[in-house]
C-alpha positions as CSV (number, residue, x, y, z in Angstrom):
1,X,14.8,2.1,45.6
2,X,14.8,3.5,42.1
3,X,16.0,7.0,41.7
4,X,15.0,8.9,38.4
5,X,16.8,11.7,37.5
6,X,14.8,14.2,35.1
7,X,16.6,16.4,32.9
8,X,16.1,20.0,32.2
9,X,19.0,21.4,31.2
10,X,21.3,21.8,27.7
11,X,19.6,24.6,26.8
12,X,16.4,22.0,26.0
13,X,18.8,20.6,23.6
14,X,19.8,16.3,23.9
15,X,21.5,14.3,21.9
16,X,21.3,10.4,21.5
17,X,24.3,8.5,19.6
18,X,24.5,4.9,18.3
19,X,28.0,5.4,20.0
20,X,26.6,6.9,23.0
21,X,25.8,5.6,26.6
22,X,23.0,5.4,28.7
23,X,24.7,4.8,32.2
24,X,27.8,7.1,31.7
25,X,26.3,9.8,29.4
26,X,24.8,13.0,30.3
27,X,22.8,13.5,26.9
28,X,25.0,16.3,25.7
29,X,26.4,16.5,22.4
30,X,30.0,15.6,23.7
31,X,28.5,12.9,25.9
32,X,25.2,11.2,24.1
33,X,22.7,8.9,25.6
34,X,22.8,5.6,23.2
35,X,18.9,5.1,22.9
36,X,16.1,7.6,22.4
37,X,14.1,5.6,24.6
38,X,16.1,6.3,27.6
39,X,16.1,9.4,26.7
40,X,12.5,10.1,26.5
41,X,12.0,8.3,30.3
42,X,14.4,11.3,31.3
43,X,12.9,13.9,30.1
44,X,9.7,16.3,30.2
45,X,9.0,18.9,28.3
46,X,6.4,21.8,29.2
47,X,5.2,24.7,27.1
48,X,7.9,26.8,28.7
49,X,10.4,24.1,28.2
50,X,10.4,22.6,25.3
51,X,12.8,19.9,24.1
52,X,14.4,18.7,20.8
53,X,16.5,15.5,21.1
54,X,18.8,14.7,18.0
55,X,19.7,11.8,17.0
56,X,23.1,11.3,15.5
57,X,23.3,9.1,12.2
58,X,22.9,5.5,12.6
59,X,20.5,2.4,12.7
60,X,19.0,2.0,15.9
61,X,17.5,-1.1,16.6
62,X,16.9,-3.8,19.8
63,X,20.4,-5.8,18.5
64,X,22.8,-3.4,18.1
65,X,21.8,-0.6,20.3
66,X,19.6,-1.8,22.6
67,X,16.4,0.4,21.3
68,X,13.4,-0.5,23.2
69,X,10.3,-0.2,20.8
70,X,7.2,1.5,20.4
71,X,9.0,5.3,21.7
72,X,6.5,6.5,23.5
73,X,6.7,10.1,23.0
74,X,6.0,13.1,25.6
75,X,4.9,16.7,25.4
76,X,6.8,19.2,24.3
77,X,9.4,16.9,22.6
78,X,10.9,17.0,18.8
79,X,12.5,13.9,18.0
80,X,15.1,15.5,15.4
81,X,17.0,12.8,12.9
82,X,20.1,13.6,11.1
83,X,19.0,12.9,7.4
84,X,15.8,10.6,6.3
85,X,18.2,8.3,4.7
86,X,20.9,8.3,7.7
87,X,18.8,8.1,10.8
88,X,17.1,4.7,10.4
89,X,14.5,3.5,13.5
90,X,14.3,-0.1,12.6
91,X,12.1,-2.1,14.6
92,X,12.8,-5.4,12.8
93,X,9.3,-6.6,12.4
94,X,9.0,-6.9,16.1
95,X,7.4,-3.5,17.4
96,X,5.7,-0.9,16.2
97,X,8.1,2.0,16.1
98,X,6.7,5.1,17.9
99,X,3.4,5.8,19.9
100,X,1.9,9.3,20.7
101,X,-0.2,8.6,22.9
102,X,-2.4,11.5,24.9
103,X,0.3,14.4,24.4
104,X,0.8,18.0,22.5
105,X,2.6,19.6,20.5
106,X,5.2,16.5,19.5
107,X,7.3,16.6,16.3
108,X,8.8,13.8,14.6
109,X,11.4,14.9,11.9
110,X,14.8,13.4,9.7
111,X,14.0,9.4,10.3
112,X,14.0,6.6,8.5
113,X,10.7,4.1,10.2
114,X,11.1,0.8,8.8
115,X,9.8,-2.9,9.1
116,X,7.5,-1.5,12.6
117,X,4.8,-4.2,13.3
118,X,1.4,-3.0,14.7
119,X,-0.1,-6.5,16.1
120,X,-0.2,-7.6,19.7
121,X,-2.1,-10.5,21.8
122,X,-4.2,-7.1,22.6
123,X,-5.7,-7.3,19.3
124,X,-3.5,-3.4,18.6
125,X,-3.4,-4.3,15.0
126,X,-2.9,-0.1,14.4
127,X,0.0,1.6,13.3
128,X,2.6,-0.2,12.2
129,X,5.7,2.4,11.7
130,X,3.5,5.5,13.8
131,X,0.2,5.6,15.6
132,X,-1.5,8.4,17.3
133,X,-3.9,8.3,20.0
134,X,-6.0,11.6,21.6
135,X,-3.4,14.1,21.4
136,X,-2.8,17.3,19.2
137,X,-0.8,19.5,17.0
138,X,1.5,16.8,16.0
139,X,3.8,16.8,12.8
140,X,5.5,14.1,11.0
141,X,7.9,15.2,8.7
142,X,10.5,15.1,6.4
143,X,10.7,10.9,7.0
144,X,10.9,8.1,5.0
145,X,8.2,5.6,6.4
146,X,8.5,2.0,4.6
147,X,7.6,-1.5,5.0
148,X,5.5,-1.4,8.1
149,X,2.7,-3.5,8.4
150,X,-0.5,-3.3,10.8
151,X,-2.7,-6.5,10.7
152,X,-3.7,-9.6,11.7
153,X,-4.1,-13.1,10.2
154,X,-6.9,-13.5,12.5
155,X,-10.0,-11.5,13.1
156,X,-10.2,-7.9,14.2
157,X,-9.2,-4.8,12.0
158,X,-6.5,-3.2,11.0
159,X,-5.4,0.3,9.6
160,X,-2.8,2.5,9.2
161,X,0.3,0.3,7.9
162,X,2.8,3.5,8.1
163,X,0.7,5.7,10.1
164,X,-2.1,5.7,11.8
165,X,-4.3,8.2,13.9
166,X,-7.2,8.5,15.8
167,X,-9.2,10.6,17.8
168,X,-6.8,13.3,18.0
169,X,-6.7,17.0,16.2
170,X,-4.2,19.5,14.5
171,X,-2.1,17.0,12.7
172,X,0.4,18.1,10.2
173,X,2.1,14.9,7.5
174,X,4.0,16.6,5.2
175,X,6.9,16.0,3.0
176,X,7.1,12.7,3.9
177,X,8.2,9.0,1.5
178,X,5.5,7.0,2.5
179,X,6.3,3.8,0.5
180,X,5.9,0.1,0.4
181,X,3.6,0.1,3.9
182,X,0.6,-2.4,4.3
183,X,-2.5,-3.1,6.3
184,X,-4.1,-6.5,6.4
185,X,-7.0,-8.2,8.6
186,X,-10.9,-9.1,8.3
187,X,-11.7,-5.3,7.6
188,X,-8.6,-2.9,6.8
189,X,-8.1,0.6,6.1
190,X,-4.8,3.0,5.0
191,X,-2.2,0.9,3.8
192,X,0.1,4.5,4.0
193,X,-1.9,6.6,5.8
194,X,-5.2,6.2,8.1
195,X,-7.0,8.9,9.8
196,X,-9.8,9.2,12.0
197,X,-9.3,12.9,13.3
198,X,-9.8,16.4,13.1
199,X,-8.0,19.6,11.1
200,X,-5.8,17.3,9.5
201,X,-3.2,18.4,6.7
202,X,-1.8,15.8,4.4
203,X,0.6,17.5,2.1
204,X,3.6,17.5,-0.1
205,X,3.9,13.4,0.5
206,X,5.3,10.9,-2.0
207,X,2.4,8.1,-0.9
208,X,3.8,5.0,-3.3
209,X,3.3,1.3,-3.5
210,X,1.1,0.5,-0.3
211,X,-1.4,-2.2,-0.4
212,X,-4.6,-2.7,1.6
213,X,-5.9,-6.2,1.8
214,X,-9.2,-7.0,4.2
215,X,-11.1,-10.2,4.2
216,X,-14.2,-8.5,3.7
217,X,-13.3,-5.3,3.1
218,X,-10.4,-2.5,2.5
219,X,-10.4,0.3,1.4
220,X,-7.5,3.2,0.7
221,X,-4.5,1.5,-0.6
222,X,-2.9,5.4,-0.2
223,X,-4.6,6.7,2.2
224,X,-8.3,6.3,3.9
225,X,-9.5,9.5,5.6
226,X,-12.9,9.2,7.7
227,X,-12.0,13.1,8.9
228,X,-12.6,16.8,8.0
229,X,-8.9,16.7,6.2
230,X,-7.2,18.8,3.8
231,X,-5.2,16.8,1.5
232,X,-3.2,18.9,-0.9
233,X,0.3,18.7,-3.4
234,X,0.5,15.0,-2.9
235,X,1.9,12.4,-4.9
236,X,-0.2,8.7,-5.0
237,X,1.1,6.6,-6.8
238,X,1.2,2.3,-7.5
239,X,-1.2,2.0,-4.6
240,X,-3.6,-1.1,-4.4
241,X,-6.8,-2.0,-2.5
242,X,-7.9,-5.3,-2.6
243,X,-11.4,-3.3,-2.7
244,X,-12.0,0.6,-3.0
245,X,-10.1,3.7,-3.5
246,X,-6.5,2.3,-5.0
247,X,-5.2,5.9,-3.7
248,X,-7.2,7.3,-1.7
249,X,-10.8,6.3,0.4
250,X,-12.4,9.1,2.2
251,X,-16.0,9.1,4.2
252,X,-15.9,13.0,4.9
253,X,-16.1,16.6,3.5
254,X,-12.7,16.3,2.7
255,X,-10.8,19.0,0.7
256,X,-8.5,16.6,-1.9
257,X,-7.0,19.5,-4.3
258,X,-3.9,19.8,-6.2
259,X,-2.5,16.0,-6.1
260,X,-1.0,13.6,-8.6
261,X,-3.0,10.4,-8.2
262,X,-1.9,7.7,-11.2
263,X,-1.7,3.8,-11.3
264,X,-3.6,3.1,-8.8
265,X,-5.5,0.1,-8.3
266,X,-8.8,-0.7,-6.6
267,X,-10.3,-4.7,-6.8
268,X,-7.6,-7.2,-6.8
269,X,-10.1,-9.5,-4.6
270,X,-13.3,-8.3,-5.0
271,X,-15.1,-6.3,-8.0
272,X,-13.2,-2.3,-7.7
273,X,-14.6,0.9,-6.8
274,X,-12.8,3.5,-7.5
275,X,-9.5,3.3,-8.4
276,X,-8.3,6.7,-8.1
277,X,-10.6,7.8,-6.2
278,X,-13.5,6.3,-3.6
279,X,-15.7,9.0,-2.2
280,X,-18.0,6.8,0.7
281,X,-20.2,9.9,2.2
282,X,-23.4,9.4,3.7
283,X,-23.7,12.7,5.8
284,X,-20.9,15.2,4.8
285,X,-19.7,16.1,0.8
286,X,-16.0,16.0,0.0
287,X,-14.6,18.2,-2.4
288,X,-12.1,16.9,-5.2
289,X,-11.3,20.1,-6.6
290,X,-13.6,22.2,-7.2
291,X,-12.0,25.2,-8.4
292,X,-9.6,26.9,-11.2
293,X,-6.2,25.7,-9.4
294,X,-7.1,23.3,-7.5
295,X,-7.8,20.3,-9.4
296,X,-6.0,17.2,-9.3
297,X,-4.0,15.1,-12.2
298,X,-5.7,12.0,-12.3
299,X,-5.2,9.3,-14.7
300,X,-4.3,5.3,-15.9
301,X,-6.1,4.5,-12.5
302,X,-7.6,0.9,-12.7
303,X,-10.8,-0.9,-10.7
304,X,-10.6,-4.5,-11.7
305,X,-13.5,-7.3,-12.0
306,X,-14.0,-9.2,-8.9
307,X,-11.5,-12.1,-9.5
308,X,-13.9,-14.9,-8.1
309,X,-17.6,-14.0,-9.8
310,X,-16.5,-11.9,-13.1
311,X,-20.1,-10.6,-13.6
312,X,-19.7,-7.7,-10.9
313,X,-17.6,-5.4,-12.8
314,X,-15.2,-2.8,-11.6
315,X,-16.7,0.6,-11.1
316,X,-15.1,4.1,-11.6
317,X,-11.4,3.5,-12.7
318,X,-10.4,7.3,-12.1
319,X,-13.8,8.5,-9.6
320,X,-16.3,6.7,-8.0
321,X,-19.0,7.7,-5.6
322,X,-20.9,5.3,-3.1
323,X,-22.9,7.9,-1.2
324,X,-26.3,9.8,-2.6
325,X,-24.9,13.0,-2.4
326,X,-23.4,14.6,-5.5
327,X,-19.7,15.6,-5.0
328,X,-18.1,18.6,-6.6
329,X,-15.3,17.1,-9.1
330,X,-15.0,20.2,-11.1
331,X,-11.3,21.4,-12.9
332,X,-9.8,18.2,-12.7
333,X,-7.2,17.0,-15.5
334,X,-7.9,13.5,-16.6
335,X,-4.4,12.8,-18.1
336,X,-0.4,12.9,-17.9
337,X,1.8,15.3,-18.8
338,X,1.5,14.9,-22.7
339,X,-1.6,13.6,-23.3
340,X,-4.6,15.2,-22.1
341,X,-7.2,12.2,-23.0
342,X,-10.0,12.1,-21.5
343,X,-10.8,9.0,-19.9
344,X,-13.4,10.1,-17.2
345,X,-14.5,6.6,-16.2
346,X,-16.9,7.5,-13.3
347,X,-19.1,5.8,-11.1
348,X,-21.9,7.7,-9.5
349,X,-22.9,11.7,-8.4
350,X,-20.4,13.8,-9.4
351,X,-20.4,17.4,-11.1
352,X,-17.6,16.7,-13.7
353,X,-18.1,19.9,-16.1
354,X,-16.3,22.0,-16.7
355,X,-12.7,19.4,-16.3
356,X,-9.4,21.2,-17.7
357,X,-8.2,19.9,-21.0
358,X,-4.5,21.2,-20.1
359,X,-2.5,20.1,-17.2
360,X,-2.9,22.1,-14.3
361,X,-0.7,24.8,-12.9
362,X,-1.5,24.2,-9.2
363,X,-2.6,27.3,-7.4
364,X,0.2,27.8,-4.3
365,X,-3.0,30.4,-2.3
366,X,-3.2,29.7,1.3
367,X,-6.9,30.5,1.1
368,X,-9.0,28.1,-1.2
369,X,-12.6,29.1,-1.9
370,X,-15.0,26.7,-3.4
371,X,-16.9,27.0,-5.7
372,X,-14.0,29.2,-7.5
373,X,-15.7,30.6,-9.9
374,X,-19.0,31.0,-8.3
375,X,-21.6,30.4,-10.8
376,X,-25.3,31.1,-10.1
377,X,-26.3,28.9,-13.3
378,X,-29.8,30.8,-14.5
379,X,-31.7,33.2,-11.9
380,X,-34.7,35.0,-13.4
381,X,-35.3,38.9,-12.7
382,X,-37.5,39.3,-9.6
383,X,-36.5,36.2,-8.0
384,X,-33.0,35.3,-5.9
385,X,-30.9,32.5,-5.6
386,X,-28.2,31.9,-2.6
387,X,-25.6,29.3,-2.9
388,X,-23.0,28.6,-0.5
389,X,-19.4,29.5,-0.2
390,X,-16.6,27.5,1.5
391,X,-13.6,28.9,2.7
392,X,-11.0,26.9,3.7
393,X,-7.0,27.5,5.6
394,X,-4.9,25.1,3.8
395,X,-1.8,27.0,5.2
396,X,1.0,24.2,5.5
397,X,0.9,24.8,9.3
398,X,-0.7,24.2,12.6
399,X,-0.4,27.5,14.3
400,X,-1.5,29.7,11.7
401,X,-5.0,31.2,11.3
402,X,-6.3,33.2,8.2
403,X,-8.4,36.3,9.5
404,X,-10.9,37.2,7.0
405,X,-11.7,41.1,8.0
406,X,-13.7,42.2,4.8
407,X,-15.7,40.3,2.7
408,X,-17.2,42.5,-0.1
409,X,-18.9,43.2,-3.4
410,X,-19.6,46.4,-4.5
411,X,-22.9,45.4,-6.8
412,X,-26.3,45.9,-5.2
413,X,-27.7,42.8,-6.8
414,X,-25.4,40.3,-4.3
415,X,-26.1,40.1,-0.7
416,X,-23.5,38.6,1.7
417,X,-24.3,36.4,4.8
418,X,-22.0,37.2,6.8
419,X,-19.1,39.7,6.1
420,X,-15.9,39.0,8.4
421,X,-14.5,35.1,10.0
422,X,-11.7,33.6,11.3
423,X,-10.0,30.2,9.8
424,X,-8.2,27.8,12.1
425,X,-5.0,26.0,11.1
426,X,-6.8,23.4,8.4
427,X,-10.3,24.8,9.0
428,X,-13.4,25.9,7.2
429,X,-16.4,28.7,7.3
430,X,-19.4,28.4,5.3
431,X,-21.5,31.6,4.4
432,X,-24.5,32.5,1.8
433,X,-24.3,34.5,-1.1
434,X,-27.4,35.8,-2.6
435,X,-28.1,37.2,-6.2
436,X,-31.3,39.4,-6.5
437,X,-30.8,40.1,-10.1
438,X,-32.6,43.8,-11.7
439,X,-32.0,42.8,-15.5
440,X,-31.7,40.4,-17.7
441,X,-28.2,39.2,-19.4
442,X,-24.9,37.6,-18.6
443,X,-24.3,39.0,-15.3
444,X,-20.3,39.3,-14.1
445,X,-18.4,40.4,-10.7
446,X,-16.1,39.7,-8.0
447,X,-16.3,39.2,-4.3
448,X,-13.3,40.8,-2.6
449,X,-11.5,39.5,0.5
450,X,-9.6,41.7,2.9
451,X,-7.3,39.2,4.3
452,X,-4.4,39.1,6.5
453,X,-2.3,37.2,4.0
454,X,-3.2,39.6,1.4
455,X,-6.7,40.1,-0.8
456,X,-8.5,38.0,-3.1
457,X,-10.8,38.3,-6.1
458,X,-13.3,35.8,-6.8
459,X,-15.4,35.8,-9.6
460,X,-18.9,35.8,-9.6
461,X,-21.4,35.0,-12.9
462,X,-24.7,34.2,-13.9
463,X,-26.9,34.1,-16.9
464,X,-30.2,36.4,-15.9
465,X,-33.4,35.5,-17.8
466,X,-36.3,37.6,-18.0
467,X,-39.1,35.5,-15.9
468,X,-42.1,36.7,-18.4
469,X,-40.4,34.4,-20.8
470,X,-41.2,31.1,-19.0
471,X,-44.6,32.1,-18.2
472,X,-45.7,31.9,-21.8
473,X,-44.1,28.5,-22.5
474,X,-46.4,25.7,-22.8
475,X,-44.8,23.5,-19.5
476,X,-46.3,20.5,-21.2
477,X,-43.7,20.9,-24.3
478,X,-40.8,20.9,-22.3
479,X,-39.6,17.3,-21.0
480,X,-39.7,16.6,-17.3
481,X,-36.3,14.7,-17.4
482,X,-33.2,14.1,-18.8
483,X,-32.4,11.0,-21.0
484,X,-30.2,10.2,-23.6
485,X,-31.7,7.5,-26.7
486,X,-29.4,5.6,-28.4
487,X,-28.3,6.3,-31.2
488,X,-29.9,5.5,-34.9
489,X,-29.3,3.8,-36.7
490,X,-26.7,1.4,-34.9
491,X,-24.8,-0.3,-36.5
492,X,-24.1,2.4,-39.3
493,X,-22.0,3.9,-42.3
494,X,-21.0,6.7,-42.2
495,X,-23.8,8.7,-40.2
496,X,-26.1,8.2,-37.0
497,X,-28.3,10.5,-35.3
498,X,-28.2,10.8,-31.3
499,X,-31.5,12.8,-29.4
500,X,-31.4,13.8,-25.6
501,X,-33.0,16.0,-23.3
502,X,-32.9,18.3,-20.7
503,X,-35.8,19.9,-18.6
504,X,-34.0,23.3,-17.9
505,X,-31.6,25.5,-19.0
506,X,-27.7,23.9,-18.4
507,X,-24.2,23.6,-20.0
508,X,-24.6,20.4,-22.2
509,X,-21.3,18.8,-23.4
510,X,-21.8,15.1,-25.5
511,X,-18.6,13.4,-26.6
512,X,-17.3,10.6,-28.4
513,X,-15.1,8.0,-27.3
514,X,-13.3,4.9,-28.4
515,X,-12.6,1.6,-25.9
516,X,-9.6,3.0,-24.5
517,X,-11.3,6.3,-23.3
518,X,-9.8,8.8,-26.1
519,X,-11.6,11.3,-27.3
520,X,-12.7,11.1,-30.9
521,X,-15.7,14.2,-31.4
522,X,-17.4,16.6,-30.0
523,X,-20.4,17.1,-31.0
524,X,-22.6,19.7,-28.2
525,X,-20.3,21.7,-25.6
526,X,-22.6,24.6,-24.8
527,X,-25.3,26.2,-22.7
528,X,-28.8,25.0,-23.9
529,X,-32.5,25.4,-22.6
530,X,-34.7,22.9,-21.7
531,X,-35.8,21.0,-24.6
532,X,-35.4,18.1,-26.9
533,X,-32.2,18.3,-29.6
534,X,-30.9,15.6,-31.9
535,X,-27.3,15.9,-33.5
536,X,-25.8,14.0,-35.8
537,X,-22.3,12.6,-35.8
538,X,-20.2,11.5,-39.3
539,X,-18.6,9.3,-38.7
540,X,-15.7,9.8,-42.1
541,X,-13.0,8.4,-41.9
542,X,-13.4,6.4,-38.6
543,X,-12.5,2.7,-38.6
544,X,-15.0,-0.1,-38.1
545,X,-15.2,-0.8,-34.0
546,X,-17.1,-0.1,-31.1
547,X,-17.8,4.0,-29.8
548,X,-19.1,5.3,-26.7
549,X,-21.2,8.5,-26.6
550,X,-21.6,10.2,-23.2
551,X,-23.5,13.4,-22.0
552,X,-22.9,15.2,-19.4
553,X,-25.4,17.8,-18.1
554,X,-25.3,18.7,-14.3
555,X,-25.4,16.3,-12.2
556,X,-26.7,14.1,-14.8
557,X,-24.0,11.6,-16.9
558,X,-25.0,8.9,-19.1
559,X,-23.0,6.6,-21.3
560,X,-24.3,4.3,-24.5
561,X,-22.6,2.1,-26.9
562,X,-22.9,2.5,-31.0
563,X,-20.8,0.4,-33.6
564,X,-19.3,2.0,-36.8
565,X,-19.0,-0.8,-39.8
566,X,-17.7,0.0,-43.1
């Protein structure tokens, strides 16, 4: 008969050593256990109870210490490393590494989680250094996670080469090295990160050099996302998917504000979407950005040709969009530290304008707002418009809430939906706000917020027209769409005219580029009516070569090609 002896006491304090024992150790810190696994089949945790067991510097793997890989990890438990460079997990490209598996409230802190394998006869081609499975409020922090692999060289899928978690809720990765991790099979997502779960924060990660390669398709070299997440204050960096989104992939209204994402690649087997960037949303609308603050740094992102058949051409080398909805990309930075160029190679629905021509200082609010400002565009006196507000909790925690007691604006011409709310760690609100202008003009306010964190102003504007003026204009004069002719003549020395129109009142911006995506004129960057307008650009002084000339109005973004010659 086997006896199992479960251990309570220590204060809810353990200790495993490299130098430790198993058989003759008590797991105090004067007498270790030498592997985490045995330590974790002697205790349990409760919400009472709750354990941390540290883990003294060393490598731990099955030949030196006996470590018996995947840890499966139990409620209530923080698995507490000495240093992320000292406390190395090493599963030697046997096992995966750790498994959270149907638990709460588990914390993994201080490690090292290298060369973990997620394959198995079982077809459990998930998670290679960490995977999650239906449990909740978990963090994973403060580790270095690199070269783990999930995959397969035959059939099946694969995701998640460093981590990887499903069907689970309240997860908090943050200030993690996510580096050098890969996920490979038929179809393959995350090559750092992959997530299919709920109020999810990723945030304050280095996510570097991970690949995603699938037979038929991959996607996320960075990170893939197919949750409501909040991803925030990361780094991506030198990621590549054989397919879409070189840094990140994401199929939900995901809130993706205040990261570095540069060098990434999307397309090394097939033709690239996205290369920064792949937004894949059918039903729901991610946000990238989308207010003063909370932009992202995006730039020298690449989507390649498809290496086989060269005709299908890579697609959005900083943005792209696959879905039919348009995504809010507003106050973005589209450049590096010194040069603000403006590259904006974008594929699909995407509200651009207005994009910062500075680099950003990140907002550090708990409380994001979107749209921040909220513009009402044109409303006419008599009529009203509402647009919805978002408010989001992108506190860097799982157990705190953001109560919203007061929401408020002291002009009669703005009605609010719904005036108090409660935010969940990682969670969102939507409400209505409604502008029932009296006169005409630029109108300007604020909504207040009565917070417990502290208030907030956001601004409101709008540009009110008199609705007797549109009455009396000939509907038949006005154009019906927009379009954008190209340019003539073409080829020309030294001038060419350009005509486009718009069929309502919108801020117009049309630009001039070279090949490499700098910025050579401006030539419209204001608020025009609906109408037909031709501008002409002189060319003095440019050399002989091949210009692009893009508008951007809305929702609406076109691109055409003239040639100077001298």
């Amino acid at each position: 008969m086997t006896i199992v002896i479960v251990r309570t006491g220590f204060g809810g304090d353990y200790y495993v050593a490299a130098t430790g024992n198993d058989t003759t150790g008590n797991g105090s810190a004067l007498y270790p256990w030498r592997t985490i696994a045995y330590a974790l089949s002697v205790i349990e945790g409760s919400i009472n109870n709750p354990h941390v067991i540290h883990v003294a510097p060393g490598t731990y793997d099955s030949i030196h210490t006996g470590e018996k890989f995947p840890l499966q990890l139990k409620s209530y438990i923080t698995l507490q490393g000495s240093g992320d460079s000292i406390t190395i997990l090493d599963g030697l490209r046997k096992k995966r590494i750790i498994q959270i598996d149907s638990v709460i409230s588990v914390t993994v802190d201080g490690f090292t989680i290298t060369r973990g394998k997620g394959r198995s006869v079982e077809k459990d081609n998930f998670g290679g250094g960490i995977r999650i499975r239906a449990s909740s409020f978990i963090t994973i922090s403060n580790n270095i996670i690199t070269q783990n692999w999930s995959g397969s060289t035959v059939g099946s899928g694969a995701a998640g080469g460093g981590i990887d978690a499903e069907n689970s809720s309240y997860l908090l990765i943050t200030k993690n090295k996510i580096i050098s991790n890969s996920a490979s099979a038929d179809n393959s997502g995350g090559g750092g990160i992959y997530i299919w779960s709920q109020n999810c924060i990723v945030s304050y990660n280095l996510v570097k050099s991970n690949w995603v390669f699938g037979l038929f398709w991959g996607a996320g070299g960075g990170l893939e996302s197919l949750s409501n997440s909040i991803i925030r204050n990361n780094v991506f960096e030198g990621n590549i998917s054989d397919c879409c989104g070189g840094g990140i992939s994401c199929a939900r209204s995901e809130l993706i504000i205040r990261n570095i994402i540069r060098s990434d690649t999307a397309g090394t087997e097939f033709a690239g979407f996205g290369g920064g960037v792949l937004i894949d949303s059918p039903f729901d609308n991610p946000i990238v950005g989308g207010g003063v603050g909370n932009g992202n740094i995006i730039y020298d992102n690449i989507s390649m040709d498809d290496g086989y058949l060269p005709i299908y051409k890579g697609k959005g080398y900083q943005l792209a969009n696959r879905s039919s909805n348009t995504v809010n990309a507003r106050y973005n930075y589209f450049g590096d530290e010194t040069d603000p160029h403006d590259t904006l190679q974008v594929y699909g629905k995407f509200f651009i304008e207005p994009y910062m021509t500075v680099p950003i200082v990140f907002d550090t609010s708990n409380l994001v707002v979107v749209p921040s400002p909220i513009n009402f565009d044109t409303v006419a006196v008599g009529s009203s418009k509402t647009m919805d507000i978002t408010f989001f909790n992108v506190i860097n925690s799982l157990y705190d809430s953001i109560r919203i007691d007061n929401i408020f604006c002291q002009n009669s011409q703005i009605e609010i939906s719904q005036h108090a709310l409660m935010l969940t760690p990682a969670g969102k609100y939507v409400i209505g706000i409604t502008l029932s202008p009296k006169s005409t003009g630029y109108f300007s306010d604020s909504l207040l917020l009565e917070t417990n964190i502290g208030e907030y102003n956001i601004r409101i504007e709008g540009l009110i027209i008199d609705s007797t003026a549109s009455a009396v204009t000939e509907e038949s004069s006005l154009p019906m769409e927009y379009s954008l002719s190209q340019s003539h003549p073409n080829p020309f020395n030294p001038s060419t005219q350009i005509t486009y129109s718009i069929p309502k009142t919108i801020d117009v911006t049309l630009k001039v580029y070279d090949v490499i995506g700098r910025e050579i004129a401006v030539l419209v960057n204001e608020r025009k009516p609906a109408g037909e307008y031709s501008v002409t650009w002189d060319a003095v002084g440019i050399p002989t070569g091949v210009y692009f000339y893009r508008i951007v109005a809305g929702e609406y973004i076109e691109t055409k090609k003239m040639v100077v010659i001298r």
